[in-house]
N, C-alpha and C positions, 0 to 999 in steps of 0.2 A: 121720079123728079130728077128735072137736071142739076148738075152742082153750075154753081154759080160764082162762087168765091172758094178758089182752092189755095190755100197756104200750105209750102214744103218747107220742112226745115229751116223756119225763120228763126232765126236769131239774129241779136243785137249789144254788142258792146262796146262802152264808151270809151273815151281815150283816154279816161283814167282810172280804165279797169274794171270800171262796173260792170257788170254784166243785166243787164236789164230784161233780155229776154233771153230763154233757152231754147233746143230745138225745139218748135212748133208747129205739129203739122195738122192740120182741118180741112174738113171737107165741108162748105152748106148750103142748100141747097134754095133751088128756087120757091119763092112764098113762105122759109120757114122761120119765126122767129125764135132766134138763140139768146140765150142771157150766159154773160160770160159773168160770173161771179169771183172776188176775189177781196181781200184787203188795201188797203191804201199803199201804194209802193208796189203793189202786186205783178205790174207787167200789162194793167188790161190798158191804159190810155198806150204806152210804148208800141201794143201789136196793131190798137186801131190807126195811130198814129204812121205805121210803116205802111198800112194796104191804103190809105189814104194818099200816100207818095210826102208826106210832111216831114217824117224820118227816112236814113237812109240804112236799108240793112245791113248787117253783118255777113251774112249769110243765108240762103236760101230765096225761093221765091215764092212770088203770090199773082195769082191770076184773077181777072174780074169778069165774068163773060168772057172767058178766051183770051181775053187780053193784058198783057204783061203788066205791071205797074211800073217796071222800070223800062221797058222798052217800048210800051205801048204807050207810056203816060195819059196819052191828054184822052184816050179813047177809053182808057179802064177809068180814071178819076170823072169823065163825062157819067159812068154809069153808076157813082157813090154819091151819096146824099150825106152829109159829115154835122151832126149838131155837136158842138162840143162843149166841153164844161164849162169854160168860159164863156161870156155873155161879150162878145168882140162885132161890134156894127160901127156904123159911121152914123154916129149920136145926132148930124143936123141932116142925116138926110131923112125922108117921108116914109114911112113904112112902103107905098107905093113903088117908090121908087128907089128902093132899095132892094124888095123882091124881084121886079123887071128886070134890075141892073145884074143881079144876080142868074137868070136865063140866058140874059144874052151872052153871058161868062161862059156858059157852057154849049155855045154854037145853035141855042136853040133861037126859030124863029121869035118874034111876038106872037102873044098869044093871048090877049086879054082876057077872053073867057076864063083861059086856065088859070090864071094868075088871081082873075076875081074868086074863082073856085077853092084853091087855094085859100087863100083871106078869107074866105067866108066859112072856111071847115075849121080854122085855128080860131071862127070868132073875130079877127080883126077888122073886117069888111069896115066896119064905122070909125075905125082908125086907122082910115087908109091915106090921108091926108095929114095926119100928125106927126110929129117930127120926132125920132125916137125918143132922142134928150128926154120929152116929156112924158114919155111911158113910165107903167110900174115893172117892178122889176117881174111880177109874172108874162107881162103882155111883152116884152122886151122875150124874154126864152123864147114866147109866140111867132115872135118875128125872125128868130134863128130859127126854129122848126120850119114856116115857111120858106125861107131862104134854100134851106137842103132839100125842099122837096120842090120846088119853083122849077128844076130842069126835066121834072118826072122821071128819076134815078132807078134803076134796078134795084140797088141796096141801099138803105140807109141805116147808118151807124147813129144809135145814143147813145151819147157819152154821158154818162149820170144823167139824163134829160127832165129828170122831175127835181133833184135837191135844189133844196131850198123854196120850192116853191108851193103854193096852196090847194088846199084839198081837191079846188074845184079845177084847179088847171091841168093837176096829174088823174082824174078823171077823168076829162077832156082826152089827154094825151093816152089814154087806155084804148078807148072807144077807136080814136083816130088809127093808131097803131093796129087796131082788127081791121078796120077799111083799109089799108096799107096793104095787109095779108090776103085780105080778099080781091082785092086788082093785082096781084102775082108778087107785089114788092119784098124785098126779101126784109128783112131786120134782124139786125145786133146790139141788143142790149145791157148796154154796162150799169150798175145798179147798186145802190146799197142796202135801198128796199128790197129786201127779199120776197115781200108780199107780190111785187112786180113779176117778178119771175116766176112765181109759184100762181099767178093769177092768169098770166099770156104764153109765157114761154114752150114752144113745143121740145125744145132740147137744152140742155141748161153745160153749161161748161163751168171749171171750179179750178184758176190759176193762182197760183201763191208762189213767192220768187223767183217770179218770171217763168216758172214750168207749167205747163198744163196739167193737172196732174188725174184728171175725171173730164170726160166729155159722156154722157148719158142723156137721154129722153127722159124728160122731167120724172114721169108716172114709172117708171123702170126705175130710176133711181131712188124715188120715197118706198118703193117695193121693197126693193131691193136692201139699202140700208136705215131704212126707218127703221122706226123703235115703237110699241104700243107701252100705253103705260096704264094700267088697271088701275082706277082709285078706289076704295073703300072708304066711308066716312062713318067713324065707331060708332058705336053709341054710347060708351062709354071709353074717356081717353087714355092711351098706356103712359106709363111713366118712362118702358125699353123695350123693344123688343126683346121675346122670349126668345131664348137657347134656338127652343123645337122648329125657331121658324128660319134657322140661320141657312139652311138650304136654297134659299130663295131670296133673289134681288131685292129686299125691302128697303125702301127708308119711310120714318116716320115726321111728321111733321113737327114743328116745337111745342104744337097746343097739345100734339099726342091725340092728336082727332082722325087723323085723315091719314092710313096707309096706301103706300103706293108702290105697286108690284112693277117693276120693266121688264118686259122682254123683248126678244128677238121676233120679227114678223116671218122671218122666213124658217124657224126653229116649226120640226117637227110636230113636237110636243111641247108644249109652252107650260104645262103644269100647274094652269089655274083649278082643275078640277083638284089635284091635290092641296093644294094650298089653301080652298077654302074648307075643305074637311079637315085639316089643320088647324084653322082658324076657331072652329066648331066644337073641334076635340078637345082646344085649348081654353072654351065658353067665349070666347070673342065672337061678338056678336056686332052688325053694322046695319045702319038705316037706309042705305042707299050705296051703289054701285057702278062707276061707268067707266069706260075706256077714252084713251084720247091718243093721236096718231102724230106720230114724228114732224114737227113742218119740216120744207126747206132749211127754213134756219137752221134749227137743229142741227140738221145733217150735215150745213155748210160750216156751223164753229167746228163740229167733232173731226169732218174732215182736213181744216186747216190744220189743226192744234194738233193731232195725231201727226201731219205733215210736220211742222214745225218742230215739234220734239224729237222729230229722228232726223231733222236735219244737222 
């Protein structure tokens, strides 16, 4: 695959010394969707915000298709599709003609097929004559996703693209985003839903003040630093764990019903054989038994919070 969006050494600091971004350098490629994952303050609107050409850098560059953002401008932002956090239209114009006006923004001819196509993949098609003002605030987001995709963009950036909005439209927006992947288009995913990213994302990135601090392939990374966790459910409840079991990662629940072993996925030997002959040895006995596997999230607190306290 070709790269398609190459960032060097960006950074950004403000004139009152923030420092908002640190160096940042990425490679992504074409057709793959990335989820940059991160906290509030994080850095992730400030990077999308610079490849966009909205901010100006500190330092470093960024390439869109070959083309500079800051020397190329109008020819690398022609090939970005920007939905951004903000809900920012012009409230008395038609959803029509709002998307239209939005093509021709980007040097493309008319096209009304495409544009109808467009509309009618977000669902709008029948609100194509209504004036925004009167939309809800889901069909309103509707109209900024059509909008970024109205010039058929090589990339398109979500900046949080579902908060706030309802079940059936960040469904909508799942679907859409696989069609997106399938015609070559590339995406960047900002997100606080993690389920998002652990549902589409083929490479997941993990920035926390303003440093990049993980970039991984989703499945490599829950491999990699997941955690499994063994339940047993007693059959009769403890009041402590025993002495004999202090060898082994346990904690117990407050009902004293349900222990629960963690370990390491990528550990050798994990020592559930011995533990439950421990268990055995010790007459603890249990009615049922299952495992359950690291999400995303998981890995995403552990990773911050381990960052954060050695910062």
């Amino acid at each position: 695959m070709a790269t398609v969006l190459d960032i060097r050494g960006l950074t950004k600091t403000y004139a009152s010394g923030l420092t908002a971004l640190k160096p940042v350098t990425l490679a992504i490629e074409e057709g793959e969707i990335f989820a940059l994952l991160g906290p509030n303050g994080a850095g992730k609107t400030t990077l999308i915000s610079i490849v966009c050409g909205i901010v100006t850098p500190s330092a470093g560059s960024v390439t869109v298709g070959g083309f500079d953002v800051s020397r190329d401008y109008r020819a690398a932002r022609a090939l970005i599709g920007l939905v951004p956090q903000e809900l920012a239209t012009d409230s008395y114009e038609t959803v029509w003609a709002t998307t239209t006006h939005s093509r021709g923004l980007f040097g493309r001819p008319p096209d009304r097929a495409y544009v109808e196509r467009t509309l009618r993949s977000l669902s709008l098609w029948d609100k194509r004559d209504a004036r925004i003002r009167t939309l809800s605030g889901g069909m309103k987001r509707r109209v900024m996703i059509a909008k970024a995709l109205v010039h058929e963009p090589r990339v398109l950036f979500l900046d949080e693209p579902t908060a706030g909005v309802d079940v059936e439209l960040r469904r909508d927006m799942w679907a859409l985003v696989r069609e997106l992947r399938e015609d070559g288009v590339t995406i960047i995913l900002t997100t606080h839903y993690i389920e998002e990213a652990e549902e589409m994302a083929d490479r997941v990135g993990v920035i926390s003040r303003g440093e990049l601090i993980l970039v991984e392939e989703k499945h490599t990374l829950m491999r990699k630093l997941g955690q499994k966790h063994l339940v047993l459910h007693l059959h009769a409840p403890l009041t402590e764990l025993p002495a004999a079991l202090s060898r082994w990662d346990l904690a117990l629940d407050a009902d004293g019903q349900l222990l629960e072993y963690r370990f390491d996925t990528r550990a050798e030997h994990n020592d559930i054989a011995a533990l439950l002959r421990g268990l055995d040895e010790l007459g603890i006995t249990y009615a049922d038994l299952h495992t359950e596997q690291s999400s995303l999230e998981d890995i995403f607190v552990d990773l911050v919070a381990s960052r954060e306290a050695h910062a």
